[in-house]
Structures are given as C-alpha cells and as structure tokens.
C-alpha positions in Angstrom: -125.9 248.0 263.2 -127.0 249.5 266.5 -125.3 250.0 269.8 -127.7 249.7 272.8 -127.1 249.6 276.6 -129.3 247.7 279.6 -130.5 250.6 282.5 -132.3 250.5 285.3 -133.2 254.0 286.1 -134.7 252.9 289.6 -131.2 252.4 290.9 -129.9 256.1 290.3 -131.7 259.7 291.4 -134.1 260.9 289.0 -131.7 263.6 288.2 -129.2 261.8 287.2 -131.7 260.3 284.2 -130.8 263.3 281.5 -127.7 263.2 281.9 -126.9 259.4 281.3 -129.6 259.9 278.2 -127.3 262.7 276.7 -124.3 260.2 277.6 -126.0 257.4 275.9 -126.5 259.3 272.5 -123.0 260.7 273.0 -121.4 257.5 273.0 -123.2 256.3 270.1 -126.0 254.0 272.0 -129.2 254.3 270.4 -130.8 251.8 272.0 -131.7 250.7 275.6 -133.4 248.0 277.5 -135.5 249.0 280.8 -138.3 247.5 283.0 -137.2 243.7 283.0 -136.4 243.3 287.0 -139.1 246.6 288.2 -142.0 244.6 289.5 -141.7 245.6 293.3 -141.0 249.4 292.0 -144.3 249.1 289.4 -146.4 247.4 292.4 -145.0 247.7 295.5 -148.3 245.7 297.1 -150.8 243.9 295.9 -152.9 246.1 293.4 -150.8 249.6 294.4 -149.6 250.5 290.7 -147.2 253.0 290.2 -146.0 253.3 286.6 -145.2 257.4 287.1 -141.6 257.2 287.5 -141.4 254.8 284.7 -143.2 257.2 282.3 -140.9 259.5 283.7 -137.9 257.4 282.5 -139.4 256.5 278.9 -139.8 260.4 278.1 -136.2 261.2 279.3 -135.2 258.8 277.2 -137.3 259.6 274.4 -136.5 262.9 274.8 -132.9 262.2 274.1 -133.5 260.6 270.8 -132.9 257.1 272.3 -135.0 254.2 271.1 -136.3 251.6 274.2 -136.9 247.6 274.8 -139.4 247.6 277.3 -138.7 244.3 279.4 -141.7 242.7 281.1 -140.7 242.3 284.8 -142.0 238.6 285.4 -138.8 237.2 286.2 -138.7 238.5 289.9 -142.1 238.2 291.1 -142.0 240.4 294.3 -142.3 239.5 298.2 -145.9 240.3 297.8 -146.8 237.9 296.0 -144.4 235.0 296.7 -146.4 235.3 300.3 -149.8 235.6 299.1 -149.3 232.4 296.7 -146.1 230.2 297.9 -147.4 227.5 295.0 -145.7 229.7 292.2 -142.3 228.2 293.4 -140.9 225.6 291.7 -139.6 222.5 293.4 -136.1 221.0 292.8 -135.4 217.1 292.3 -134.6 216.7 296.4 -138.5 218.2 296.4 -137.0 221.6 298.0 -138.6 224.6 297.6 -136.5 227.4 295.7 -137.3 230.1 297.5 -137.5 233.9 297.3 -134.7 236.5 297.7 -132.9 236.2 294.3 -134.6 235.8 291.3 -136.4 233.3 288.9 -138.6 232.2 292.1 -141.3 230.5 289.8 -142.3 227.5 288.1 -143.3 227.9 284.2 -146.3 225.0 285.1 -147.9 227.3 288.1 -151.7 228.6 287.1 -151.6 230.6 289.4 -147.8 233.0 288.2 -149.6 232.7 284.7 -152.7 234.9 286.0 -150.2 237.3 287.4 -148.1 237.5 285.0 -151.0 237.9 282.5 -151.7 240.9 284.6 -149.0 242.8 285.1 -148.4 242.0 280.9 -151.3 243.7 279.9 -151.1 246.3 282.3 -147.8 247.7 281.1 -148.9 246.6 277.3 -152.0 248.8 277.7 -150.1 251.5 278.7 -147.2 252.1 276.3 -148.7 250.1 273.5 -148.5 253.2 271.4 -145.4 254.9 272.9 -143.4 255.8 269.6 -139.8 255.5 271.4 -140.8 251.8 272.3 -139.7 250.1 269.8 -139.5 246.4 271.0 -140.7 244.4 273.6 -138.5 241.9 275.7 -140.6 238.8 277.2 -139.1 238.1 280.9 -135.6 237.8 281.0 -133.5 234.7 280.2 -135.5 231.7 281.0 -134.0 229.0 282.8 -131.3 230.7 284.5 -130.2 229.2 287.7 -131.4 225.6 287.0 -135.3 227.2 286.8 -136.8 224.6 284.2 -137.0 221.2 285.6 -139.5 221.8 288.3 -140.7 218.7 290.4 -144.0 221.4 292.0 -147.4 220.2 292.6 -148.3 222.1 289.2 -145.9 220.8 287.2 -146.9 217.3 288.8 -150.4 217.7 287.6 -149.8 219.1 284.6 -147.5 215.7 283.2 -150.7 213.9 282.9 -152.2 215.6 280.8 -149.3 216.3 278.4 -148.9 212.9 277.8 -152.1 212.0 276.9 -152.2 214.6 274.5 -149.1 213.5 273.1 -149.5 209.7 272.9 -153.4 209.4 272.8 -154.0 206.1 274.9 -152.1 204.4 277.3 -151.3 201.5 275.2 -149.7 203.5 273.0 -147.2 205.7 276.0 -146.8 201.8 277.6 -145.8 200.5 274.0 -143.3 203.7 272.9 -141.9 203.7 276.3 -141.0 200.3 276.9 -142.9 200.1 280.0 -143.2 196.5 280.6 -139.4 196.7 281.7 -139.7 196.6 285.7 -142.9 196.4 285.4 -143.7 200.1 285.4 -147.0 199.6 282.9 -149.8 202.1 283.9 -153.8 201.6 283.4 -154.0 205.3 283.6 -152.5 208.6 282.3 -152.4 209.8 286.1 -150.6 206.8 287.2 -147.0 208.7 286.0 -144.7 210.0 288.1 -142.6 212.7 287.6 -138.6 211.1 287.4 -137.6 212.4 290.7 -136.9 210.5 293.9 -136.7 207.4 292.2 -134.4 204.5 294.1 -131.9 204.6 291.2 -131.7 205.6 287.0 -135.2 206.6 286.4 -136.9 205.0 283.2 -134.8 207.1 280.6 -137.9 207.5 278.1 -140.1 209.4 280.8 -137.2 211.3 282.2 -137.2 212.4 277.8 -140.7 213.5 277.8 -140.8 214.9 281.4 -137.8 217.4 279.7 -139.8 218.0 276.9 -142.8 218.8 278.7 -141.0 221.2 281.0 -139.7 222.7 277.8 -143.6 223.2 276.6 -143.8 224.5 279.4 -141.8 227.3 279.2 -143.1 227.5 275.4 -146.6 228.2 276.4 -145.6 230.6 279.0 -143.3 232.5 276.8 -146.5 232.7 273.8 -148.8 234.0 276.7 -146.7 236.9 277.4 -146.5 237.4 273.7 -150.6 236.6 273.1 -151.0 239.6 275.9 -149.0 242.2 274.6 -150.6 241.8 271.4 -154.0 241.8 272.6 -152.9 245.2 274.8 -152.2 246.6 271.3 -148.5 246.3 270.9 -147.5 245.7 267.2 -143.4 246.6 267.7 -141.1 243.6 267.7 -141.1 241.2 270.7 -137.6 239.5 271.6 -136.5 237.5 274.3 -132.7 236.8 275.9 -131.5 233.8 275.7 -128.3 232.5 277.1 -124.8 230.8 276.3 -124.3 226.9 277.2 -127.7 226.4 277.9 -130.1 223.5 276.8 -132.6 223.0 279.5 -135.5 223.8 276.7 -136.2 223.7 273.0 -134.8 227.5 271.6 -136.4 226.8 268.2 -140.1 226.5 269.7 -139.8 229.2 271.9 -138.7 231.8 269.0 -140.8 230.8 267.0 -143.8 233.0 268.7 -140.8 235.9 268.6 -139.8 238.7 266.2 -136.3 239.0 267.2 -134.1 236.4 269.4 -131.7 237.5 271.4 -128.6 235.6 273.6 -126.5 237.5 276.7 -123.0 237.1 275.8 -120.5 236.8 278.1 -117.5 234.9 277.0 -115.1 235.0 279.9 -117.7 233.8 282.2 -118.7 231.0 280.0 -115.0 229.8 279.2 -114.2 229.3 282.9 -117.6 227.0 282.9 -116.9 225.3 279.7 -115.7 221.8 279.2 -112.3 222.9 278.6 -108.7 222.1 279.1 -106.9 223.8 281.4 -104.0 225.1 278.8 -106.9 226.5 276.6 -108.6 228.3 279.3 -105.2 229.8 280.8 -104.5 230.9 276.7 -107.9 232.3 276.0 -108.8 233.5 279.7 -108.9 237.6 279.1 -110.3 237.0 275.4 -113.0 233.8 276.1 -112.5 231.0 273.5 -112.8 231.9 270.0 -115.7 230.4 268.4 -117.7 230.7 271.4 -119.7 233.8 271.0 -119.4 233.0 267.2 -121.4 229.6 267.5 -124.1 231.7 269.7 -124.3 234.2 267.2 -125.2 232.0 264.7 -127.5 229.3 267.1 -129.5 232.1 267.2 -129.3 233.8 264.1 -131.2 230.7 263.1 -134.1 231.6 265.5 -135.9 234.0 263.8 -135.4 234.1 260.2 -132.4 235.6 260.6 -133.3 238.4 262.7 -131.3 238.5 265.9 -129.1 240.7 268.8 -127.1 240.6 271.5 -129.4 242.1 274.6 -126.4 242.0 276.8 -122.3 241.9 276.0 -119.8 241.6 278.7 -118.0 245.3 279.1 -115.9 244.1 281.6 -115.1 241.4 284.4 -118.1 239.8 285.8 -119.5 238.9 289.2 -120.6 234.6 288.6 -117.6 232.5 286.7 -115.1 230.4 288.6 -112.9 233.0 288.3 -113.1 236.5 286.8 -110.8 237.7 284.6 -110.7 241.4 283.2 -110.9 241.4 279.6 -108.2 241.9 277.5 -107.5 245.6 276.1 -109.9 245.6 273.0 -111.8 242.7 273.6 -115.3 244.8 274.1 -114.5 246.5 271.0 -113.9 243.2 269.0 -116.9 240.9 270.6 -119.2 243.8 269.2 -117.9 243.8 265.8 -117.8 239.7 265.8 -121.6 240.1 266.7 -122.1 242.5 263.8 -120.2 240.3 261.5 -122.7 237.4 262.4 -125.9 240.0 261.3 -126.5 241.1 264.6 -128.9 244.2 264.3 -128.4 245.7 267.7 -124.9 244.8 270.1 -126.5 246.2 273.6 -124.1 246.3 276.8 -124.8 245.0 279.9 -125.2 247.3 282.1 -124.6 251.3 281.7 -123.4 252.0 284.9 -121.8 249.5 287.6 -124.2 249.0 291.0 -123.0 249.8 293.8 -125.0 247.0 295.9 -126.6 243.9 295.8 -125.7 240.4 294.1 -124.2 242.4 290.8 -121.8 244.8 292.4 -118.7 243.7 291.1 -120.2 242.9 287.5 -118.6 246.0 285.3 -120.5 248.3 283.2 -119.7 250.7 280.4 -119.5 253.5 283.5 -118.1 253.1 287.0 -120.5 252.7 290.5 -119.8 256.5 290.7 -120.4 257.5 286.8 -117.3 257.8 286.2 -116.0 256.1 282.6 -115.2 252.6 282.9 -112.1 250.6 281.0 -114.1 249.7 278.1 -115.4 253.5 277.1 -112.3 254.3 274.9 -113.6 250.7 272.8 -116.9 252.2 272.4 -115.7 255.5 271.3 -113.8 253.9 268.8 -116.5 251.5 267.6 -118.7 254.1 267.3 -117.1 256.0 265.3 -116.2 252.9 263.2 -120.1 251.7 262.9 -120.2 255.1 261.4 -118.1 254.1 258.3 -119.3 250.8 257.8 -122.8 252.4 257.8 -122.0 253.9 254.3 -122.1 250.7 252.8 -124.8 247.8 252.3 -124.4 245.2 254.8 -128.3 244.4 255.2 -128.4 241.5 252.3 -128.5 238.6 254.4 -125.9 235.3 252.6 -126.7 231.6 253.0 -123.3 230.4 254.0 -122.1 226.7 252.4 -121.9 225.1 255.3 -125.2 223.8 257.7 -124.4 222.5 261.0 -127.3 220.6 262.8 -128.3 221.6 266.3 -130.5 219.0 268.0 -132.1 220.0 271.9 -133.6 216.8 272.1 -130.6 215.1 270.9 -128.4 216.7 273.9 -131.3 215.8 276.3 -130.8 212.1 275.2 -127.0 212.4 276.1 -127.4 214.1 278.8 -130.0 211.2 280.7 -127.5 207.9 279.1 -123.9 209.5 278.2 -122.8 206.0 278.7 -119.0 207.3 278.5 -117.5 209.4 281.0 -117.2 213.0 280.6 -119.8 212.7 277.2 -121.1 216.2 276.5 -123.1 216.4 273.6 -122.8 220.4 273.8 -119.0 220.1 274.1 -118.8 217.9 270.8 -120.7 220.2 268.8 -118.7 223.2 269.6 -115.6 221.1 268.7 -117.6 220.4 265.0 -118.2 224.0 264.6 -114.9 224.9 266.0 -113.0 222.3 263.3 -115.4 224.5 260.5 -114.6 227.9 261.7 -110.5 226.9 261.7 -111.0 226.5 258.4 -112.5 230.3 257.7 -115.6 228.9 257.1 -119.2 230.6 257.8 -121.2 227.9 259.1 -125.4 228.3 259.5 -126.6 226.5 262.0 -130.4 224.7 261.5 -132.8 222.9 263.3 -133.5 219.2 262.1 -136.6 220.6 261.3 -135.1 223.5 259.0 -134.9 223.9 255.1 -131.5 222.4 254.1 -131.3 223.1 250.1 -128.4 225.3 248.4 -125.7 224.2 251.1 -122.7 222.5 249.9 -121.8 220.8 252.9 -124.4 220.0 255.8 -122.5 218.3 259.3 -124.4 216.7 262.0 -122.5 215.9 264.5 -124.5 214.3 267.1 -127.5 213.1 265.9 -128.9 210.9 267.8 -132.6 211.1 267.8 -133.6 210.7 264.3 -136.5 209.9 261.9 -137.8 209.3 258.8 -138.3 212.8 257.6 -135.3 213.7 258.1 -133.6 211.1 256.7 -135.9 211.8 253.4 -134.8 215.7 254.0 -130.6 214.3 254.1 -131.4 212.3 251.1 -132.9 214.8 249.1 -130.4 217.1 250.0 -127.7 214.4 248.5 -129.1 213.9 245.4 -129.8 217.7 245.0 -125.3 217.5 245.1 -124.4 218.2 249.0 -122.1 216.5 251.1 -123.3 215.0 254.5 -120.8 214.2 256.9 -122.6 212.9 259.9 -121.1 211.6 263.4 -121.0 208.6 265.8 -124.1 208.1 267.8 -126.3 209.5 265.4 -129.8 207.8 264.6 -129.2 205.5 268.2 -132.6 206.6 269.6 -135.8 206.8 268.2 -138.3 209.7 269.3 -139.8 207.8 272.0 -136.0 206.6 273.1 -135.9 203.5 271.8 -133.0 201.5 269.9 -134.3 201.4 266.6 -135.5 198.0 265.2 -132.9 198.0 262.4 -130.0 199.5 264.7 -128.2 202.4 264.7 -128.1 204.6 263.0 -131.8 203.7 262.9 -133.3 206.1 260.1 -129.7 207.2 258.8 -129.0 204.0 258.0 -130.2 203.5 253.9 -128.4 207.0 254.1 -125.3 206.2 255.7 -124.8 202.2 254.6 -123.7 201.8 258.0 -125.3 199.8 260.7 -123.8 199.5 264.1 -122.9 196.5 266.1 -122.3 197.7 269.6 -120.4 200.8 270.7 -117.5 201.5 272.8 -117.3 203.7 275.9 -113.9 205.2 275.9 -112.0 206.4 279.1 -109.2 208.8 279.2 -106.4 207.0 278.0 -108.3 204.4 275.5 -107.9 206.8 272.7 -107.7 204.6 269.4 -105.3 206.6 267.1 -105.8 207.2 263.7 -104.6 208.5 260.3 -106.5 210.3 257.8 -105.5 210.4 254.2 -103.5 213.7 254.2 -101.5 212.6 256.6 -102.7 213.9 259.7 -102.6 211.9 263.0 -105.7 211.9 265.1 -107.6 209.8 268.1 -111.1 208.9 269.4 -112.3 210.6 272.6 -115.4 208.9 274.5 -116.9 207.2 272.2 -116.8 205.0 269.6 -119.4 203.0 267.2 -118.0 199.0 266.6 -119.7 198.6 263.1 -121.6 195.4 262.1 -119.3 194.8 259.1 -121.9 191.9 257.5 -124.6 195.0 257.3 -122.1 197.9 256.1 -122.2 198.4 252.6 -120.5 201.6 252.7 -117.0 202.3 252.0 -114.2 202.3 254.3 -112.4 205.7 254.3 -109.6 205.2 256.7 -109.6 202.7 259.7 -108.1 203.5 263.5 -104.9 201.5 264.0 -106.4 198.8 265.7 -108.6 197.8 262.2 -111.7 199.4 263.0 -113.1 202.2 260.5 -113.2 205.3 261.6 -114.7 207.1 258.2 -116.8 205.5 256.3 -118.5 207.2 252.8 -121.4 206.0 251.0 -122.6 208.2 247.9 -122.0 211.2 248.8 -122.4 210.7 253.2 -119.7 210.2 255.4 -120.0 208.5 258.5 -117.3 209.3 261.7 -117.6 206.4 264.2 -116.0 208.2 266.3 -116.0 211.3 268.6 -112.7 212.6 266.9 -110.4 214.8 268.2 -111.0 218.9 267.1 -107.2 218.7 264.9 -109.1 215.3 263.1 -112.4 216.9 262.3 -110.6 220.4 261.0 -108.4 217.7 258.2 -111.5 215.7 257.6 -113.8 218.7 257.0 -111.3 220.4 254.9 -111.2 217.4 252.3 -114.8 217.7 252.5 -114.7 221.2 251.6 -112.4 220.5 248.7 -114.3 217.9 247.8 -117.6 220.1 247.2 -115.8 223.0 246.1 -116.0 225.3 249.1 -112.9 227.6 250.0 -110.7 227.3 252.9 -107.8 229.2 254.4 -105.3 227.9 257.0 -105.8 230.9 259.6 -103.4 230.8 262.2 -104.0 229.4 265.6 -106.8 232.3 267.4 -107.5 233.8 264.4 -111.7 233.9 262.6 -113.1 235.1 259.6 -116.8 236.5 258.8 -118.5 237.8 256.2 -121.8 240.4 255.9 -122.5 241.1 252.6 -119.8 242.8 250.7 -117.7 243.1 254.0 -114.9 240.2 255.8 -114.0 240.7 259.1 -111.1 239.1 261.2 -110.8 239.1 264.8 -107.7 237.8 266.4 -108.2 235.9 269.6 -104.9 235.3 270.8 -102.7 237.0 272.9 -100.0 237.2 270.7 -100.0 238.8 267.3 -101.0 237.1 264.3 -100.7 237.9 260.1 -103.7 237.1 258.2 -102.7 235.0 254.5 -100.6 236.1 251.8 -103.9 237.6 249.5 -106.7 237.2 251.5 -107.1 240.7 252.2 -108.3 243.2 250.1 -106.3 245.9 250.7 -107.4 248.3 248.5 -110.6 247.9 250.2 -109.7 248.1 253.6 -111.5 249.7 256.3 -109.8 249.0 259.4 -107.3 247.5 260.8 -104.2 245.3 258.5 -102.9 242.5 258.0 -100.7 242.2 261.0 -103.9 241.7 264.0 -102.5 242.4 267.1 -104.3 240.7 270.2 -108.0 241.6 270.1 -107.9 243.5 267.4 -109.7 243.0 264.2 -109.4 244.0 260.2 -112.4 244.8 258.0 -112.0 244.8 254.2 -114.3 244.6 251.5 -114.2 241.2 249.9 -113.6 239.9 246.5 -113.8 236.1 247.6 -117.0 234.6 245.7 -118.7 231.5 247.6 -119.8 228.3 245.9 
C-alpha cells in the first residue's frame, strides 16, 4: 500500500525539482508518474530530441528515494506533427475534424500516428529501459477521453473492410449474421460497407455493433504496440495504463489483457455531477461523490489484471470539468485512499502535486497550492501516512475471492446504448444500481467478464445481459450445479452476438437456464411504474423496462408477480429471473434473500455507510454527511486500528476481522 503523486517537472524551475522530491518522501509519496503529456518538451521539431532535462528530473527523483511511472507522451501529439500529417486526426460523426490545441488529437486507426508513436516509444524505451528508479511504465494516458474512439477518418474508413472480413470470412456469412436483406442493404463485396455515420435515419444496428467493436480493436492494437515496443526497447518493469470512471466506449478486458497493472483516474465529485442521478442524491452526496462509485471502479478493474491494480490519479480537491464543482468534504481525500486500499489497490497516486497556474487545468486542485504552498487536503495525507504505516505491520497482500460475482458486459452496454428502446435506458446506470443493492448489504462483490472463471462464488448477478451465448450459458449452468445461485435480469440473452433476436426468443441462450422465454417487452415511461411486493414485505416498482413473459413457454416458477398479474421473479433450480429493471430498495430485499438463501452474511448498514475487507482487515467508510454508528457486534474492538464505532462524515474505522465468509 503505496502513496504516489502525478508531476510534471517541465511546469516548475529546475530548482524547485529537489525540493518537491524531499517534499514527496516527506509526505509519505513514494511513488510518482512523469512524462505522459512531454512530447513538445522531448521534441520540440521534427527529429530535435531533447531528453536532458528529463534525465535531469528522473535522477532528482531517484536521488530522493522516490520510485517513477514513466508515461509515454502519445496522447498530445505536438504542433509539429499534427502539421506535417493532418490525417492522424480523427473525424467525428458530422465528418468534422477534431482538431489540435487540446489533447487526444488522433485517431487509434491512423498508420501514419502508429509510426510515430512507435518512434517516440522506443526512443524513450531505449533510453531508460534499465533506469533502476523506473519501476513501471504507463501506455498514453486515458484512452478515449473526450469522445476520442469512434472516429469516422479516412483510416478508420479503410480499415472497416478489412476487419470484417476477418471476422465473418465471406460476405454471405456478414449479409446472413447481419440481416442485411432488410432495406436491401446486401453487399457483393467487403468494401461495399459504410461506416454508420451520415446515414438518413437509425443506421443498421448490427453494423453500428461491429463498427464499435472494431473501433474498440482499434484502440487494442494500438495499446499492444506501445506495449510490443517497450519490450522490444528492453523494458521488463510493469506496464499499466489509466483508465477512467463512466466510460464504455471500448472493451477494458482486451485492452488489459496486454498489461501488468490496470489502472482507473478517480474522481468522484466530478463523476456524480455527470451521473444518471437524482437530484436529491446528488445535493446529499455532492462534497463526498456517491458511495459505491469509486467502489464499483475499484473492483471493475481489479478484475483487469489478475488482481493487480491502482489508482494513477485521486481527486485531492475540487476539479476544473463537472457541471459543477464542489470542494470535497473535510476527510474525504483521506477516506477515498483508504477505500482504494481496501479494494487491493497497490499504489493510491494523487493527481497532481502542485496546482498550475495556467492553462485548461488551473482551477483543478492539487496536494500543494499554484504557489507551493500546502493545499486543503495535506493534513489528510499526513494523517494517512502515518496510518499506512500501521497497517503495514500486518499482512494484507493475500488476495480473497469475495462470494459474490457481478457480470460486466461492454458489448452488452453497446447493444443498449444503439436500441435502449425505453426512455432514459442506461445500461451503465442499472448495473451500478445492482452493485449498489449488493454493497447496501455489506457485501464484497467481484466483478468478471462473461468470459471469466466463475467457480467458488455463492452468488453470481448479471444484471444486464443481453448479448449472450452458448458458452456462457454452459459456464452459468455449470456454475449451478457446482451449488451457486444466479439471479439474472430483464433483457438478458435479447441479442445474439451478431445482434439478432435469437431464434428461440429471449432470453435466447439463458433460456434452458432460466425456464423463461419472453413474449414481448414493455418500454416504461416515467410514471408507468408497475408496483410490486416481494415476499418480506417490501414494496417496490419497475423502472424502464419490463419483459411480458410467454406464459405457455415458462416452466419456471413464479416468485412474486407485480400488481397488475405479471411476474416479476421468477426461479427455476437454483436461477432467478427479474423481468424487470427494479428499483435499487427492490434489488437490495431480493438480493438479501438470495444471500440468506446460499448462506452468505449481510448486515443492514445504515443509509451512506460501506464495508471492505483485505485480508485479515474490515474497513468502513461513512459517506454521509451526518454521522452514522456501525452494528451492535460487527466491530472488533479489541482489534481496532482506527477510527470507532460512531463514523463521523468521511471518516472511516479499521479493525481486524473475525467474520469468516462462506
């Protein structure tokens, strides 16, 4: 459990360098990221290379004691070279160019940005390949911010082609999978396909599937040559990348999986303002973010890289982007680190040490002040750092399977997102609300890929499956008989891979598994909310969708029906099927008798309140802005370590734990 920070010693005077590096160890940082936004400073023209202030910077640090993530700098390719080749720009769906003067001006497809990037790769992999402070390598910096994956370019145009004929063969085979007869939009030839832009109204929802999933290749194949060139420049440290919070625009899972580490930027004020949200939620959580979302991108990518993952940047005060932008809460720094640690983060690095003074990220706080003065949240690291200290003493490193799997689908969202066929649909909102129900509950959730190993868990949720197939519905049944639960949601199994209704209906694949098979389904608007009561009691309602069952062709049992006679939970040998998107209060009673019903542990936390465990140790963070006590007996309090029972607002409690999981 590491503290790191993100600087840029090419904003500050070169004498300022040993001074922030004594700082840094000072405060506890032992880590730090540079070089990920240098390009113009490491070639100011074409072919002028001037690494000498960087080696500079990496032996002041070094010197120090610190330990640096050397970032490559591909993510702002510099005036130079946007003029010299204008075709590395990607082109948005109005066919605009995005142009230079920010950053991310370049399109993942472009043969031309590869060769550079190649370049400037393996120039700075040659060079501090064997540097023995450089302990990790960070591969651009967070792809696809600013709406930089779908690109419409003349590259990306002529890449398509190709793509698809490696993926489907013949062109009998793409006209067959995608339906293409409809419209009459059949092709004779790969080359024939347009990109899904322009068109005179909804584009052919199938191509508009694989054009997102070869932009997300795209970005796979890019990422893997920045990876192939370091290590063929001789770097054998661990290589990482920073990914980011609410974002789907390309498959996480295939991109780590050419990574050591993964990492995510955290910053959950920002990301609560541009969350779907109510507006009572965001007023009661606005100086803390919501509570489960730093949690659920903790362990989304946790899941990357067998477990190995960090937070490259954490919010240390208000930022510069959101809607609005609140100051966080007194404590809040200091609790969003130990929340990252409690997830098995291996490093928590701030973003940024010192404040700019100019430019697009002035008024985005860092740990210091634009003058280097400390900021608000330097007390919080004092105090962490001297808290990381005791918890250091004790053996946190054994990495626990928790009993709980939630599946996490990009494709699945992708489908959503091109046919939500209800208003306001958001596949990403509905699994937060899953996870959220689960983490109410106390519950340590894993999150997998359909793709992912799913034996020893108790309980496995999917809550939005759509796009399903065979293997996985072998991998869920497997799972069954091996004695877990599976509680899967509406829409699930709708789609087949090549986004088709499957010939037996939904849920297509699920269904042997489910003993469900839907009829039609039932786009609900605000205000047709069917209502519903579970067996303990509990009142709940249907949101935006609902599945209208074929009741001929469902064998499984009916659970509990919505007033108007439909079912709303269904179970069939050990697999419970929600027709409904259900309201976060529903899913938190429904999972619970889940959880009772495969023997897992739960604890009514109060409302703000989360639990996790590493290894021998359970944290609790409150979230809300009023106080909160943790249960009668679920602390330990002879082995407390910080913190009581009583949590004031953003404040946290860290015990060792006697609670045995199932």
């Amino acid at each position: 459990m590491q503290l790191g920070v993100c600087y840029y010693p090419e904003h500050w005077p070169r004498d300022r360098w040993p001074q922030d590096a004594r700082d840094m160890m000072e405060a506890g940082i032992r880590v730090v990221r540079i070089g990920e936004f240098a390009w113009s400073r490491l070639e100011p023209s074409s072919g002028d290379l001037r690494f000498e202030w960087l080696d500079e910077a990496v032996e002041v640090l070094a010197a120090a004691g610190l330990k640096i993530v050397m970032g490559t700098p591909t993510a702002t390719p510099p005036k130079w070279l946007v003029d010299a080749h204008p075709e590395i720009l990607a082109v948005d769906e109005n066919g605009d160019t995005r142009g230079y003067g920010s950053r991310r001006h370049y399109c993942f497809s472009s043969p031309t940005f590869r060769t550079l990037s190649e370049r400037i790769v393996r120039l700075m992999g040659e060079r501090y390949a064997n540097h023995p402070a450089i302990i990790a390598w960070q591969t651009d910096n967070e792809y696809g911010c600013h709406d930089t994956i779908l690109s419409y370019s003349a590259a990306a145009r002529a890449r398509f082609p190709a793509w698809l004929e490696a993926r489907y063969g013949t062109v009998e085979a793409l006209n067959q999978a995608w339906g293409t007869v409809f419209w009459s939009m059949e092709v004779s030839e790969f080359s024939q396909v347009e990109a899904p832009v322009g068109t005179v109204t909804e584009p052919h929802p199938a191509i508009v599937l694989d054009y997102r999933r070869f932009c997300s290749d795209m970005v796979v194949e890019y990422n893997r040559l920045q990876v192939d060139t370091l290590r063929a420049a001789g770097v054998s440290g661990d290589i990482v990348h920073n990914f980011m919070g609410l974002f789907t625009e390309f498959d996480h899972f295939d991109v780590a999986r050419d990574l050591d580490i993964a990492s995510w930027d955290s910053y959950p004020l920002g990301f609560l303002e541009r969350g779907a949200h109510d507006d009572a939620t965001k007023a009661q959580y606005r100086q803390q973010g919501h509570p489960d979302f730093a949690g659920f991108h903790h362990d989304l990518y946790r899941a990357m890289c067998k477990g190995r993952w960090w937070v490259m940047e954490q919010q240390p005060g208000p930022v510069n982007w959101a809607i609005s932008n609140a100051a966080p809460l007194p404590g809040m720094v200091r609790l969003w680190s130990h929340e990252a640690f409690a997830h098995g983060a291996e490093v928590v690095s701030y973003f940024r040490w010192r404040q700019a003074p100019f430019a697009q990220e002035q008024m985005h706080a860092g740990l210091l002040r634009p003058d280097g003065s400390p900021a608000s949240a330097w007390p919080e690291l004092l105090q962490l750092r001297d808290e990381l200290a005791t918890l250091a003493e004790h053996d946190t490193t054994t990495a626990q399977q928790a009993p709980v799997a939630l599946m996490f689908d990009y494709a699945s969202i992708w489908a959503c997102q091109i046919q939500p066929h209800a208003e306001n649909f958001n596949p990403l909102e509905l699994y937060l609300s899953w996870y959220s129900a689960l983490r109410r509950l106390g519950l340590d959730v894993d999150i997998v890929s359909p793709r992912d190993a799913l034996s020893g868990y108790s309980l496995i949720v999917l809550p939005c499956q759509v796009i399903a197939d065979e293997a996985l519905a072998a991998r869920l049944s497997a799972a069954r008989d091996s004695g877990s639960r599976v509680v899967i949601g509406a829409r699930s199994g709708s789609r087949t891979p090549e986004f088709q209704i499957p010939a037996q209906l939904a849920p297509g694949a699920l269904s042997e598994l489910t003993g469900v098979t839907v009829d039609r389904v039932d786009g609900l608007r605000p205000g047709a909310e069917p209502a519903v009561t579970l067996s303990n009691g509990a009142r709940g309602h249907a949101l935006r969708w609902r599945d209208l069952l074929d009741h001929q062709r469902t064998s499984a049992q009916v659970v509990t029906r919505f007033e108007d006679g439909e079912p709303a939970i269904l179970h069939h040998r050990g697999v419970s099927y929600l027709t409904a998107w259900l309201s976060e209060d529903s899913l938190v009673a429904i999972l619970q008798a889940e959880c009772q019903a495969c023997g897992i542990t739960t604890h009514a936390l109060p409302d703000g309140v989360r639990l996790r465990r590493r290894g021998p140790l359970c944290f609790a963070f409150n979230y809300a802005p009023e106080p909160r006590w943790l249960p009668e007996g679920l602390v330990n309090d002879s082995g407390l370590l910080a913190g009581s029972r009583v949590l004031a607002p953003a404040d946290v409690c860290i015990w060792f734990s006697d609670e045995k999981r199932p």
